[in-house]
N, C-alpha and C positions, 0 to 999 in steps of 0.2 A: 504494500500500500504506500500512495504517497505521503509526503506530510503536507498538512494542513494553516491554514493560516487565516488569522481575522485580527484588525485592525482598526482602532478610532482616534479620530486627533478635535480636539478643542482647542479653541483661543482663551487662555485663561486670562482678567486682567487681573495681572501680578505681576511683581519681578519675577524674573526666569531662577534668579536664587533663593526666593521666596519658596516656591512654587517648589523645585528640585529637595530645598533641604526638608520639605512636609515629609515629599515623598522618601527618601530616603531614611526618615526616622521612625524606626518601627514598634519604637517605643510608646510617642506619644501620634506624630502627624498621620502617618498612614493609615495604625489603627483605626481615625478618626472618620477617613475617609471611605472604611470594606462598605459596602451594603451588607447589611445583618443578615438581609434574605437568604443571601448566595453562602460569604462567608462568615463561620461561627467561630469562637474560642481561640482568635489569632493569640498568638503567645510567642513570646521570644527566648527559645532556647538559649543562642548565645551571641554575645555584641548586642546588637540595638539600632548601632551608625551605618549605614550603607554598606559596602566591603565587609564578607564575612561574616554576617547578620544571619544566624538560621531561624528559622519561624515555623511554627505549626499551626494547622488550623483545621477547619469540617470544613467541607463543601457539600454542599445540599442543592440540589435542582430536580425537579419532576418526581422529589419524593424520593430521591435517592440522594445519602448522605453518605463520605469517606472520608477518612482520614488525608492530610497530604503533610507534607513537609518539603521545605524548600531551603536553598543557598543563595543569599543575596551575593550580586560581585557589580563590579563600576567600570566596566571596559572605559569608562571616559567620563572621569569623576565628575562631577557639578554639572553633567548633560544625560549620561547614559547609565540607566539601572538594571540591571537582569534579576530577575527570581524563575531559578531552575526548580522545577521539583525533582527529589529524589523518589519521591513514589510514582510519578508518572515519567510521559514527555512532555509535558509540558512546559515552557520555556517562557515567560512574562515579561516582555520590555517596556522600559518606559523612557522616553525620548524627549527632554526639555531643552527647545532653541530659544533665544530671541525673537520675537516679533514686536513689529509697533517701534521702531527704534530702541527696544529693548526696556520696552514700557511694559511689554505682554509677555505673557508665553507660550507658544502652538507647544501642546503637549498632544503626545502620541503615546497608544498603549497599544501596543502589539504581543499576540500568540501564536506560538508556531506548536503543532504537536503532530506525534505517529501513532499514529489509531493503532489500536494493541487488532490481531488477529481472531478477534473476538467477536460474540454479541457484544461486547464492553465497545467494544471498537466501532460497530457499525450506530452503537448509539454515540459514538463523539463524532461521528462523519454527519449523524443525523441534526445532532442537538445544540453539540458544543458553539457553533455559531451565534445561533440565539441567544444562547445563555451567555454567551462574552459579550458578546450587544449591548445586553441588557446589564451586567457587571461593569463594562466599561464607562458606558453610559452615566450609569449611578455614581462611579469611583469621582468620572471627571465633575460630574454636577455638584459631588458633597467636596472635590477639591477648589473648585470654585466658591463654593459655599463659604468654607474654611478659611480660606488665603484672606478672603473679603471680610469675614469676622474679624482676625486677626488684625488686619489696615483699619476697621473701623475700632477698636479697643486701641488702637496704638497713637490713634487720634486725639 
């Protein structure tokens, strides 16, 4: 089977280092921003900070809930976030450039994955689309939400 791939990008208005360091803290900002729906019980095994952060968490869709665990790494610190999972293929980017003269920031949340051999497999060819849609969606609306909280309390 091939591997898979789904994609969303928003204009957040925030600093691009605003916006990157949410993302990257898995302590406080990220958590901030899971949809509850999708993911449950994030927890941070070990680190916290971007680079070398491992996290675990449920994933829940269509009434089906698993465990996962993941490896944060920063191919390209203060821009580029990866969360691999070690239970699946699942591979989770997140991409913070400049926009707006460096007023904004086009964030991009991309997944790439290998459908296992499976009925497990022919439901992440089926489903997994949707459900990152609908996950990214959410992720980037509550980071927008948050960044903008954040500017108006610093106000």
């Amino acid at each position: 089977m091939s591997q898979n791939h789904y994609e969303t990008v928003a204009l957040i208005p925030a600093l691009p280092t605003v916006v990157y360091a949410v993302l990257a803290d898995y302590r406080r900002g990220h958590m901030r921003i899971m949809p509850k729906q999708y993911i449950r019980q994030l927890e941070v095994e070990s680190g916290g900070q971007g680079d070398g952060t491992v996290i675990r968490y449920r994933v829940r869709a269509y009434g089906i809930e698993r465990a996962a665990r993941a490896i944060v790494s920063e191919p390209e610190p203060g821009r580029v976030l990866v969360e691999r999972e070690t239970t699946s293929s699942l591979v989770t980017t997140f991409a913070v450039t400049p926009a707006m003269n460096g007023e904004q920031a086009h964030v991009q949340i991309a997944a790439h994955w290998e459908p296992a051999r499976t009925l497990w497999g022919r439901f992440q060819q089926a489903f997994y689309p949707t459900i990152l849609k609908n996950v990214f969606t959410q992720e980037l609306n509550a980071l927008a939400r948050y960044v903008g909280n954040m500017r108006r309390s610093d106000a």
